[in-house]
C-alpha positions in Angstrom: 63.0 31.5 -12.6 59.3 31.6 -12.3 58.0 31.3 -15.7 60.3 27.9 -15.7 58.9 27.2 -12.3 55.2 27.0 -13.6 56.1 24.9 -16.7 57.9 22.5 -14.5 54.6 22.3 -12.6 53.0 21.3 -15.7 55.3 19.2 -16.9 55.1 17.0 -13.1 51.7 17.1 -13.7 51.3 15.9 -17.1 53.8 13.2 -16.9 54.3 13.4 -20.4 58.4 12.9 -19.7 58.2 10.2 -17.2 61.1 7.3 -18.2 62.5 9.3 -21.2 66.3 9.9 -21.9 67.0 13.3 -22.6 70.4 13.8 -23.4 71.5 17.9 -23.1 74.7 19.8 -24.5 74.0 23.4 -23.6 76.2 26.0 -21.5 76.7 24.9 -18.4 75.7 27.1 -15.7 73.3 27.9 -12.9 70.3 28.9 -15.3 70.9 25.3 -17.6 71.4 23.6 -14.2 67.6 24.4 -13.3 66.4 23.6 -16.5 68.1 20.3 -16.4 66.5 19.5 -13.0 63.7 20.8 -14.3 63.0 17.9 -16.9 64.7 15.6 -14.0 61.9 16.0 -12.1 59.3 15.7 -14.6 60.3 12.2 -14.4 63.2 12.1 -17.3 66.4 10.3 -17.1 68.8 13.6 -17.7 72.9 13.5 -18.7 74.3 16.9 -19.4 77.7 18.1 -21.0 78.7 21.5 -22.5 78.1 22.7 -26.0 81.2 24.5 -25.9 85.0 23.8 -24.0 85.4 27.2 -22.3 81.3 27.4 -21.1 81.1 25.6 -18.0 80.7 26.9 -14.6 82.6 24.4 -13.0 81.0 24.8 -9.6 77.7 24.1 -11.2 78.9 20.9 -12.6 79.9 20.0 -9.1 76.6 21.0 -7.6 74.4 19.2 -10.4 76.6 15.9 -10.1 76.8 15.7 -5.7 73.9 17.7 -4.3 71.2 16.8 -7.2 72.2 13.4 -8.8 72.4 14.6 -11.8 74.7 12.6 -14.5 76.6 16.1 -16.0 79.7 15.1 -18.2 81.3 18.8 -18.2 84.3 21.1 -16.8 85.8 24.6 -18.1 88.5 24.4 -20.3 88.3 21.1 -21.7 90.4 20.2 -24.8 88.7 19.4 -28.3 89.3 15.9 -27.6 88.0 15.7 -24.0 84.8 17.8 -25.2 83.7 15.5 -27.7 84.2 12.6 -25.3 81.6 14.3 -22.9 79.4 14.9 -25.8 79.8 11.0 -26.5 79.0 10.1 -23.2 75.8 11.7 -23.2 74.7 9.5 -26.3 75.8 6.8 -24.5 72.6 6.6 -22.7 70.4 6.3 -26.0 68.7 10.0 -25.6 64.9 9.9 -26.8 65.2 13.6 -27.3 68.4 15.7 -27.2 68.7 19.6 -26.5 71.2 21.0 -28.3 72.8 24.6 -28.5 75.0 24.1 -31.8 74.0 20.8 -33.1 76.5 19.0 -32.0 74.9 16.1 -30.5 72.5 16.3 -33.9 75.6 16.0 -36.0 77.5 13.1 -34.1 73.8 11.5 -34.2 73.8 11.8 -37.8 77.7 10.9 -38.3 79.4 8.4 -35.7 76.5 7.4 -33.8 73.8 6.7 -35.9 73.1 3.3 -34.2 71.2 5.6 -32.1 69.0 7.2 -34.9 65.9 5.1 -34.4 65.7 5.8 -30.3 65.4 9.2 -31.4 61.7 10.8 -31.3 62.9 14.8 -31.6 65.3 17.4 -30.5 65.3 21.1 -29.9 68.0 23.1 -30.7 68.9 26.8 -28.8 70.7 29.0 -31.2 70.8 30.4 -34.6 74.1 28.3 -36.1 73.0 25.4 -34.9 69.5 25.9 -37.5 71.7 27.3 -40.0 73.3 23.6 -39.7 69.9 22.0 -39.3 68.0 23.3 -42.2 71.5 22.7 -44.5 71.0 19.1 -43.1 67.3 18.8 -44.2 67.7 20.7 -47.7 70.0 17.8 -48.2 67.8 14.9 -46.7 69.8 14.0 -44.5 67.9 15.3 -41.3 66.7 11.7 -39.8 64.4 13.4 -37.2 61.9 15.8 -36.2 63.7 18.9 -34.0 62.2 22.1 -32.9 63.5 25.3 -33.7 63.3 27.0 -30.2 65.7 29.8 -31.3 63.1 31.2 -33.7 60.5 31.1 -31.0 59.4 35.1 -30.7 59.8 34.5 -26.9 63.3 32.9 -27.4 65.3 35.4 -30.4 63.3 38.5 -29.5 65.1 38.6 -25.8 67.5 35.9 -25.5 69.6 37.0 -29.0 69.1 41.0 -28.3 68.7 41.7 -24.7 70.7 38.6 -23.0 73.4 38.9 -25.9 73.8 42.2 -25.6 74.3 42.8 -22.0 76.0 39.5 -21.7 78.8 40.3 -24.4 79.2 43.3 -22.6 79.7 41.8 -19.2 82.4 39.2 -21.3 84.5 42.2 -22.4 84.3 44.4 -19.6 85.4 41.1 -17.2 88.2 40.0 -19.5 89.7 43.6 -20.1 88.8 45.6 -17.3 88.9 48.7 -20.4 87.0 51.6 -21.0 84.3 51.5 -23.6 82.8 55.0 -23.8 84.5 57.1 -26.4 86.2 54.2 -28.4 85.1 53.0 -31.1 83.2 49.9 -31.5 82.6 47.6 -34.4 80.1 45.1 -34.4 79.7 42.4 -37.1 76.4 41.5 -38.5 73.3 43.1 -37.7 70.9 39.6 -37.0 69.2 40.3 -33.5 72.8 39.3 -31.2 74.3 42.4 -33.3 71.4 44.7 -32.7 71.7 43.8 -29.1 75.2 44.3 -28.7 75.9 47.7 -30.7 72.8 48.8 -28.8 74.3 48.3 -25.4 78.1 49.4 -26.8 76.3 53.1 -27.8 74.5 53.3 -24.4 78.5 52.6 -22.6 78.9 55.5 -24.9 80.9 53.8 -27.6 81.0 55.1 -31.2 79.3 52.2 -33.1 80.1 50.7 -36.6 78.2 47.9 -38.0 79.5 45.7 -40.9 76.8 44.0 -42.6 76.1 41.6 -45.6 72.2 42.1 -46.1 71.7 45.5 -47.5 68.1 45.7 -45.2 69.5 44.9 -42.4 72.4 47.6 -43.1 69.7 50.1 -44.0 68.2 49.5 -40.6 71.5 49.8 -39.2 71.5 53.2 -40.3 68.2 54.6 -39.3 69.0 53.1 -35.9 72.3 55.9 -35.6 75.1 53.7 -36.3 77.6 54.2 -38.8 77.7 50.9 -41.1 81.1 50.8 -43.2 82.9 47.1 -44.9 85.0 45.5 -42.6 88.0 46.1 -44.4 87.3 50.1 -43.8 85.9 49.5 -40.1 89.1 47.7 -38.6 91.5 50.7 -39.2 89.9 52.8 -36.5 88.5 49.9 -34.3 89.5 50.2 -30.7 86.9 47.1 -30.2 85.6 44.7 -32.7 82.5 41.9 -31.7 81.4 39.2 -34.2 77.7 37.9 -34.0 77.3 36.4 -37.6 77.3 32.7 -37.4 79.4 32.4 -40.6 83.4 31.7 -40.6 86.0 34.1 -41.3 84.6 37.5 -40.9 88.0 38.3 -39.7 90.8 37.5 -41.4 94.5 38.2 -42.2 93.5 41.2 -44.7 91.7 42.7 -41.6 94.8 41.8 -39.4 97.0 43.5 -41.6 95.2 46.6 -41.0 94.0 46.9 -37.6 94.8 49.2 -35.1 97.6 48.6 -32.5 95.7 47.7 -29.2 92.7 46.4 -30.9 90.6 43.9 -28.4 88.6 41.0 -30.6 86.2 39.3 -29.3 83.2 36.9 -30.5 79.6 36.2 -29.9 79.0 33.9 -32.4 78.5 29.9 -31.4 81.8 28.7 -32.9 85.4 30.0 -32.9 85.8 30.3 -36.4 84.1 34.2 -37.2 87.7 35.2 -36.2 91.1 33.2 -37.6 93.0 32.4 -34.9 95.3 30.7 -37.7 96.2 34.0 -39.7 96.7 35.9 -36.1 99.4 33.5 -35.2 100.7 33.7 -38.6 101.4 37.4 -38.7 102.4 37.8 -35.0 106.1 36.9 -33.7 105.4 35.8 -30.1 101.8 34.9 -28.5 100.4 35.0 -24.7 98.5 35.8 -22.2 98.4 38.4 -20.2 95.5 38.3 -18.5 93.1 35.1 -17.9 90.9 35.5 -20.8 92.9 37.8 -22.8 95.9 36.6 -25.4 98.3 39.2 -27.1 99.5 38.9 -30.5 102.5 40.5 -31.2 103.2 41.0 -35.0 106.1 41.8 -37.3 106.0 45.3 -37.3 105.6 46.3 -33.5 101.5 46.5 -33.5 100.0 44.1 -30.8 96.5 43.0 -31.0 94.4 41.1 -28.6 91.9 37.9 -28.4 89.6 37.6 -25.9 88.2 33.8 -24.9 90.8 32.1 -27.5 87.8 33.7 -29.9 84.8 31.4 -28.2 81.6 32.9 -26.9 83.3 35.5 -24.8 79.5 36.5 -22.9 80.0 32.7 -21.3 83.9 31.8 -21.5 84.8 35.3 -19.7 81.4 36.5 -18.3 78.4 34.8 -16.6 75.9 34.0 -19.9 72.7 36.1 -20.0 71.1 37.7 -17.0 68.6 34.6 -14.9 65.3 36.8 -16.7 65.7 36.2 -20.0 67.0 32.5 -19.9 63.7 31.7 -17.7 62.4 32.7 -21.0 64.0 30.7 -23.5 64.5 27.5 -21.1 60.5 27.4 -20.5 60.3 27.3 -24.2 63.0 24.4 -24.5 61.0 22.6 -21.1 57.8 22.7 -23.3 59.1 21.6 -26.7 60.4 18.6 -25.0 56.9 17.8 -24.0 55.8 18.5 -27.2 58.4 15.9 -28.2 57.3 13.3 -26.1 53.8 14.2 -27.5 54.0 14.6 -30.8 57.4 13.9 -32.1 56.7 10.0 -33.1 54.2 11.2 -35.5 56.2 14.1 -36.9 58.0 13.8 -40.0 62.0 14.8 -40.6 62.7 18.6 -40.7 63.0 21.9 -38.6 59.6 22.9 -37.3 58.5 26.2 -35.6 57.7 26.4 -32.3 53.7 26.1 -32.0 52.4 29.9 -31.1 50.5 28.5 -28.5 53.2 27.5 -26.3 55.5 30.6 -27.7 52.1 32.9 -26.1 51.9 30.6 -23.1 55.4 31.8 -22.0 54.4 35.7 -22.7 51.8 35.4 -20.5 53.4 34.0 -17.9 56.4 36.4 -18.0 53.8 39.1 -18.1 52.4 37.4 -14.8 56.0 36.7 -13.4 56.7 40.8 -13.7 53.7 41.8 -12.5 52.1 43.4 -15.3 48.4 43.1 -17.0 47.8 44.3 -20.1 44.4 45.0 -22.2 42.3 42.6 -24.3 40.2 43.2 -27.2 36.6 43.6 -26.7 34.1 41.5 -28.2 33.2 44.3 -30.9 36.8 44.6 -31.7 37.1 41.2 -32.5 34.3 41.3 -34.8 35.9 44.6 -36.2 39.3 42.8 -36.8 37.8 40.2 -38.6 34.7 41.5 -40.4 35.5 43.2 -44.2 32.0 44.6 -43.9 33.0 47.7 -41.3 34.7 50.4 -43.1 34.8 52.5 -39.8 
């Protein structure tokens, strides 16, 4: 991870996070392990958990608690209860500045721990849901802190959501099932830049693509990019696969059931396991289990059986491996930098969401440009003048 390498380097040098408590609820594998030792050895006191039950590499946990010291509170398959105890136990230490992939730690902050509020300088937070929650939060003014949007970071959403997502979803289904993709057909829901990843990599297995969509530009685009885009309620009677990637609840549900095809594989990429109801799939099907590790069969009333994958979590981390170690030394350097930002700025920030600063969004371009081993041009100083004058028609 060498763009994360040089920010660390920074970072050490700076000592801008020397004696903070960061607390850290993000997926727990190899590429969040180096980012949490990354802020460890800036100088912060780090405790990590997961931000969701079925995300953690367990042999990472083991590696970041004995060989690197590092306080991690996490292990796959953890029940509701025992995941929220983890996530309590890395309040526990009073965080300065959290990272969070979901909000989770923001919410409990906000809700059963508030004694903590004023230790609190900033957070960041990873993924889309979680600043769909955040910015609901500050509409309502109840947002007690400054955090930093990292997901909406060009460098972060541009790679991380399309490429990473993409491949990563694919890697979920393809480990779980062990099925063949090309010449089925595929439905993805929601076109936001995790779709456009996904049904993008789906075509290129040579699947035939559908796209379900509530924002009539982004179905529009849908369609000039090849794929068929159809209601869900049309879509799931010839689905042989169907992905969600909204961030909303109940984009499948028992009117879809009722009309799915026999053998139809479900799976989700969105951050909680609510896009598809697990309630109204055991309440149409007679008998439920597993037949393979990440794969549960529901058998209904009238002889169809349809299948879950990851018990409906994040099926590119509870089933695959989470996105490829390029793009997260992407969207980690932004997260490493936003806590420094935080240490630098967040006591004099007010409440609310805020943007990543395009400085340190560019900063992390250039050095992936640098990391891959490519140059690119520069303007000239009579093309900057031309860019920015009104008087030079040609």
């Amino acid at each position: 991870m060498d763009v994360l390498a040089d920010v660390r380097q920074g970072l050490i040098k700076s000592k801008v996070l020397k004696g903070l408590r960061i607390g850290m609820a993000l997926h727990v594998e190899a590429k969040t392990g180096v980012l949490a030792l990354t802020l460890q050895e800036a100088g912060a006191k780090v405790r990590l958990t997961s931000c969701n039950p079925l995300s953690t590499d367990d042999s990472v946990a083991v590696a970041l608690n004995e060989r690197y010291k590092l306080d991690t509170r996490a292990k796959k398959w953890q029940s509701n209860k025992e995941y929220y105890e983890s996530l309590h136990r890395v309040l526990d230490i009073k965080p300065q500045i959290t990272i969070d992939d979901g909000g989770d730690l923001i919410f409990l902050l906000h809700t059963e721990r508030r004694e903590l509020l004023d230790e609190v300088i900033g957070a960041n937070e990873e993924t889309t849901t979680g600043i769909i929650r955040l910015r609901a939060m500050h509409a309502e003014g109840a947002l007690k802190f400054p955090v930093m949007a990292v997901n909406n970071a060009s460098m972060k959403y541009l790679f991380d959501n399309r490429y990473g997502t993409g491949q990563s979803t694919m890697d979920g289904i393809l480990n779980a099932t062990n099925l063949l993709v090309a010449g089925r057909a595929f439905v993805v829901a929601g076109y936001g830049w995790c779709g456009r990843g996904i049904a993008m990599r789906a075509r290129g297995m040579g699947a035939r693509v559908v796209v379900t969509e509530i924002d009539p530009t982004r179905a529009v685009e849908a369609h000039l990019d090849g794929f068929e885009v159809a209601p869900m309620a049309e879509a799931v009677k010839k689905a042989n696969f169907i992905v969600t990637a909204t961030g909303c609840r109940d984009i499948i549900t028992a009117e879809h059931i009722a009309n799915m095809k026999d053998g139809c594989v479900m799976a989700n990429s969105g951050h909680f396991d609510n896009e598809i109801s697990k309630d109204a799939l055991k309440k149409a099907s007679k008998t439920v289990k597993r037949v393979r590790e990440f794969v549960d069969e529901y058998a209904l009333g009238d002889g169809r059986k349809l299948y879950l994958l990851a018990e409906g979590r994040l099926v590119n981390l509870a089933a695959g491996q989470g996105h490829p170690v390029e793009i997260m030394d992407m969207s980690f350097a932004i997260q490493a930098l936003c806590a420094g930002h935080l240490a630098k700025n967040g006591r004099r920030m007010k409440p609310g969401v805020y943007d990543v600063p395009r400085e340190l969004d560019g900063m992390v371009a250039k050095l992936a440009l640098s990391s891959h081993g490519i140059e690119i041009d520069s303007l000239s100083k009579r093309q900057k003048e031309y860019l920015t004058s009104w008087r030079e028609g040609t």
